[in-house]
N, C-alpha and C positions, 0 to 999 in steps of 0.2 A: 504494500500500500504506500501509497505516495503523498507525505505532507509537507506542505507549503510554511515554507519561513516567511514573516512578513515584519516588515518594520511596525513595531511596536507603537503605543501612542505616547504622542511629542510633546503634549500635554501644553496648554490654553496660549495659544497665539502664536505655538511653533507649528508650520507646517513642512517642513523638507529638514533632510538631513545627510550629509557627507557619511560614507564608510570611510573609516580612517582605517581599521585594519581587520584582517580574517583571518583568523586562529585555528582554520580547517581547510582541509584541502578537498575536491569531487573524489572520494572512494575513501575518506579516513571513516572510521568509526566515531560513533556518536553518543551521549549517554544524557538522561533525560535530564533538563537543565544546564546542559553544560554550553558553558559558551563560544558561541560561534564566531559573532565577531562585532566591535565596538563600533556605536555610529555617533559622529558628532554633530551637535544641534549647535546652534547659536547661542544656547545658554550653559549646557553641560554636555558628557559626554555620556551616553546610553550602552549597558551592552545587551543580545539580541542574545537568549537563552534558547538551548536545542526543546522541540513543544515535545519530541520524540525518540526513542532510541534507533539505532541505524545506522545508517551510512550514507554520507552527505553527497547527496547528486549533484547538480547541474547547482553552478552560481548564478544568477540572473543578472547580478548589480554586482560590479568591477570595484576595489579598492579606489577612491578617490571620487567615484561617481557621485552626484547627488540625486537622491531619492523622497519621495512625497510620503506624505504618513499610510499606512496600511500597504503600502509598493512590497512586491515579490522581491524577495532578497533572493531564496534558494528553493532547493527541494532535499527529502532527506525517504530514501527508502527505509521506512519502517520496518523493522524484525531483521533488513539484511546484515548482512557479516561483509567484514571489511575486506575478504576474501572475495565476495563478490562482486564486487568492483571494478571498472574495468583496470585492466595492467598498464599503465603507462609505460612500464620499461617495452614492454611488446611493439609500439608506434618506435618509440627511442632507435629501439634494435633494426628495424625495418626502413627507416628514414637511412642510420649507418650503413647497411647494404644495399641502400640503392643507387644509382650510377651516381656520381658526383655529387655526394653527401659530403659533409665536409667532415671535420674530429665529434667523434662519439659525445654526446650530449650525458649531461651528468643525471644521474637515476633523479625522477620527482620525491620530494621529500615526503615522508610518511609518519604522521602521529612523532611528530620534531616539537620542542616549546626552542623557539630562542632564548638564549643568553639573558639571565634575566638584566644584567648590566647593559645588552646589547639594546633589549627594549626603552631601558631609559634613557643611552643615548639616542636614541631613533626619537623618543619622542621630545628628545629637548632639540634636535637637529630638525624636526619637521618632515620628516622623511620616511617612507614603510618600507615592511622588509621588502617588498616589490624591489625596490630601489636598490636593492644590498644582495652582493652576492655572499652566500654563504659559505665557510671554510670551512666549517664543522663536521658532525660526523652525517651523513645523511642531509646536507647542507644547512645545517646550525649555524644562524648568523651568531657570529662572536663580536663583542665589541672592538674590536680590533679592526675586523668587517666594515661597518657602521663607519670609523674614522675613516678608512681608507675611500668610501663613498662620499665621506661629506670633501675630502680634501679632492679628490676627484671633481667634484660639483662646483669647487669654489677653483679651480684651474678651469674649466668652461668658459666660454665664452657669455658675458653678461646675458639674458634672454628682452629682447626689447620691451621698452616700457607700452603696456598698455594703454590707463585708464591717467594717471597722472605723467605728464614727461618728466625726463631728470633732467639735466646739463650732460653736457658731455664730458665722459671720465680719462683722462688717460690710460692708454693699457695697460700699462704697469700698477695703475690702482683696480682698473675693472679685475684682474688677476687676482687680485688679495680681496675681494668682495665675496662674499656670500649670499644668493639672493634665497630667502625660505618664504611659499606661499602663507598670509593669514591666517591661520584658523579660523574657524566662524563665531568662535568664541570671543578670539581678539576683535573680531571685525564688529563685533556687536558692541565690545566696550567701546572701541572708538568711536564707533557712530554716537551711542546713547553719551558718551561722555561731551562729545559737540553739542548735540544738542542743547544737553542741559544747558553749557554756555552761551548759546546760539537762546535759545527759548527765555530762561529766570535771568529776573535782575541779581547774578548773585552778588552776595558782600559777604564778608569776612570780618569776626569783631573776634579780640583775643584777650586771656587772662590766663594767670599763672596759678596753682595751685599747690599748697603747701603737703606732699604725703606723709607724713609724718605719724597721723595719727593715725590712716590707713595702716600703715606698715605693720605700728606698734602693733594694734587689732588684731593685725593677720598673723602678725610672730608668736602674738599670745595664744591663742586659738587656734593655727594649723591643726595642727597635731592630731589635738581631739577633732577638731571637724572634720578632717581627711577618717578618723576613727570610725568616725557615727556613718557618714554620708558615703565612703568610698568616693570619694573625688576631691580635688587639692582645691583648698579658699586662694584665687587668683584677686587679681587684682578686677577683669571686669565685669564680675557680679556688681562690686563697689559702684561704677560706674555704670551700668546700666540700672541700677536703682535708684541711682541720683538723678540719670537724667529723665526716669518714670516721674519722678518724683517731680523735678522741675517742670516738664511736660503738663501736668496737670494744672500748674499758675501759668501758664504761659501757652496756652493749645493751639493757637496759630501756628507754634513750630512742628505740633502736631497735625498738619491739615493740610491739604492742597487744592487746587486750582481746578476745577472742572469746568471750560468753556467762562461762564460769567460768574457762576457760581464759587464759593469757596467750603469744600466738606470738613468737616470737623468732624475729628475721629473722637469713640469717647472707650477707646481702648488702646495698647501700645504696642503694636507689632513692630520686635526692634529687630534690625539687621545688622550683622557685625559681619564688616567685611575681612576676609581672609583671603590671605594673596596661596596662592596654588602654581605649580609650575607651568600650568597652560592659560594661567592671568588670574585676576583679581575676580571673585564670587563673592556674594551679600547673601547667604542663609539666614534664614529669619526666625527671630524665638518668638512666637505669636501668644499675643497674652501675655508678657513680659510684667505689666505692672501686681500681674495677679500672683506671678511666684515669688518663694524665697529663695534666697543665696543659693541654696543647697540645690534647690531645681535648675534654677538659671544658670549653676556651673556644668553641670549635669548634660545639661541643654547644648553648650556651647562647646563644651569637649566633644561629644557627640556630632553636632552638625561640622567642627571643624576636622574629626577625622573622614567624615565622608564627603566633604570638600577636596582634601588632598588624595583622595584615592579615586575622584573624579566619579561619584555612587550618588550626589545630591540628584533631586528628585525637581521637578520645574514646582510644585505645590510648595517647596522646602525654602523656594527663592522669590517669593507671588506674595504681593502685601504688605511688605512692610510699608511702617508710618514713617520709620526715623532710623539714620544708620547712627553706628558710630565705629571708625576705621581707627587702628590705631599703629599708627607708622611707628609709633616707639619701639618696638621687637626688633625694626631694622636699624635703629640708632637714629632717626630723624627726630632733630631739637625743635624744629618749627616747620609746619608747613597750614597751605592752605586747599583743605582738601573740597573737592566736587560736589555737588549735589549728585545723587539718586534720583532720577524725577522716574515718579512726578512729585516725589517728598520734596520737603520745602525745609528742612534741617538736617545736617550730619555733624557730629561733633568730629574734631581728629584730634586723639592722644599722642602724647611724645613723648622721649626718651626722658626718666629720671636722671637728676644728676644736683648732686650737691651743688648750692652756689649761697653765697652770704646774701643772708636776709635783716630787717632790722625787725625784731619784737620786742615790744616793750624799751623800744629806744634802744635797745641793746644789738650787735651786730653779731650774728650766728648764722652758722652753716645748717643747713635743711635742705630735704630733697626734694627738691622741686619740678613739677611737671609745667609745660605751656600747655594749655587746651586753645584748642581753635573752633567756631563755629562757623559756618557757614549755613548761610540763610538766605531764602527768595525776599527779597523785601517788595514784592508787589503783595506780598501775604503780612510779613513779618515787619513792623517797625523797629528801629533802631533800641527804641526802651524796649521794645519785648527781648529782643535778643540778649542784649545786655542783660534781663531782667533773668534770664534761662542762665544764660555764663554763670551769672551772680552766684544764684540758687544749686546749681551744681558745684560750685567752687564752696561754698559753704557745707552742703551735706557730704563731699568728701574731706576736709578738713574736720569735720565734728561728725561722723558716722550717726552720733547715738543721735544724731536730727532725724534719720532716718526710719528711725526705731518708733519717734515720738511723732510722725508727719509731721515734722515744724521745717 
């Protein structure tokens, strides 16, 4: 019996999707669930589970091709043995003895995983095993492979520019270039990240924040709360309860633009973006203001490991009110980070670092963060933002504000 692979759904406003790579070959065996091969959307990347046990027939849709939601991917003979299949060495052999054939073609590779090193290079190079011959045993691309391909590709001759022109390079630089196709993922950040500039009035208002008492907090309490909860007290629980918390005096920076209209949310679906090696993702803790610490970390260790293992779900990134991105993990002291539209607030966290403060007229070292807001000001005025800065710079400096809604 004969069942049809189909792309899977793309979920609310994705309609097509690139195959990035196929982890099975026409005659390999097959096993119920097992993966066939990853397709990338414009917002995450998918993978396409076997519906049946068998043996993978016919591919419909080529590595690189792009495909519509419900599209035939493949087919997969149901009950048969990988024995049954047809022999690709048998064409190989046949092609080699017939008149002017050229050197023996290398056997089709069978029930092979590449290099798991070779995979990561492949997908930080932008390239599939398509692209890479392999040296292995049964042709196992090795990472060694993968180098030799990508140095390969960047000695080629540059490929002309399509859609935007360049200037003209000399060829001694076009030689040391690398040109790697988009992803759809990148192409998506860039566009929505124009946008946003292109569409909101954005502005940017900044303040500094003393950690101190966070820290204290979290030194004192780890232990036991990693005990109780199974999961480590981080720092942005802290921060996304301060800025539920301010969110609530200030709901304009909860709310966006619809046509004439302005919505006003009266709940907090917050997005913490996380940077991934195929770009930047906003997973979203929905309901944020309604949990405690212990969920909210829960929450966010959770969506960030299936962010970095590229498993997030289009539902898991859909909704949110209000980001908050936090450059600080990469050592950035100031920055002024984008809106999400059609949200109309993102905070951006930075890098702690001792620097002399004066308290109480006295001059002392403290660890201090910059926060930055970024705000639509056709929604948000100047005192509301301020007013949000404020209100989260105070309930992380005095936590127990947070405790007492003050």
């Amino acid at each position: 019996m004969t069942v049809e692979v189909r792309v899977p759904a793309l979920g609310e406003s994705v309609t097509e999707a690139t195959i990035a790579t196929w982890f099975k070959k026409p005659g390999d065996a097959v096993a119920v669930d097992e993966i066939l091969c990853e397709l990338e959307t414009d917002k995450v990347s998918l993978d396409v589970p076997s519906p049946a046990a068998g043996v993978l027939g016919e591919i419909v849709a080529q590595e690189g091709e792009t495909v519509a939601a419900a599209a035939l991917l493949a087919t997969i003979n149901e009950g048969a043995t990988a024995a049954a299949a047809p022999a690709p060495k048998a064409e190989a052999a046949a092609a080699v003895n017939s008149p002017g054939a050229g050197p023996e073609t290398p056997a089709a590779r069978k029930d092979v995983e590449d290099a798991p090193s070779a995979k990561k290079a492949m997908a930080e190079a932008g390239i599939s095993a398509a692209q890479v011959q392999g040296s292995g045993r049964d042709g196992r691309v090795m990472k060694e492979d993968v180098a030799k391909a990508v140095a390969s590709a960047a000695a080629a001759p540059a490929p002309a520019p399509v859609s935007v022109p360049r200037a003209p390079v000399p060829a001694d630089d076009a030689a040391r270039e690398e040109r790697v196709k988009m992803t759809k993922l990148r192409q998506t950040i860039a566009r929505r990240l124009k946008d946003s500039q292109n569409t909101a009035a954005m502005l940017t208002t900044y303040n500094e924040v003393d950690m101190s008492g966070i820290m204290g907090l979290r030194n004192e309490y780890k232990d036991v709360f990693e005990k109780k909860h199974g999961v480590k007290l981080g720092f942005m629980s802290f921060f996304v309860k301060a800025c539920c918390h301010a969110l609530k005096e200030v709901p304009e920076v909860n709310a966006e633009i619809d046509g004439t209209d302005i919505v006003y949310k009266n709940y907090v679906h917050m997005g913490v973006a996380v940077g991934t090696p195929s770009g930047l993702v906003v997973p979203v803790v929905r309901d944020a203001d309604q949990m405690g610490f212990a969920a909210i970390e829960k929450k966010i260790a959770e969506l960030g490991v299936r962010a970095r293992d590229g498993k997030l779900s289009m539902a898991e990134m859909a909704g949110g009110s209000f980001t908050i991105s936090n450059g600080g993990v990469y050592g950035s002291l100031m920055s002024s980070p984008i809106l999400n539209p059609p949200q109309s607030g993102i905070l951006g966290m930075h890098k702690i670092q001792d620097r002399p403060v004066v308290v109480n007229g006295q001059i002392v070292i403290r660890p201090m963060m910059y926060l930055a807001l970024s705000y639509d000001h056709r929604i948000v005025d100047g005192k509301g933002a301020v007013t949000f800065l404020v209100r989260v710079k105070e309930a992380l400096e005095d936590p127990r504000r947070l405790l007492m809604d003050l």
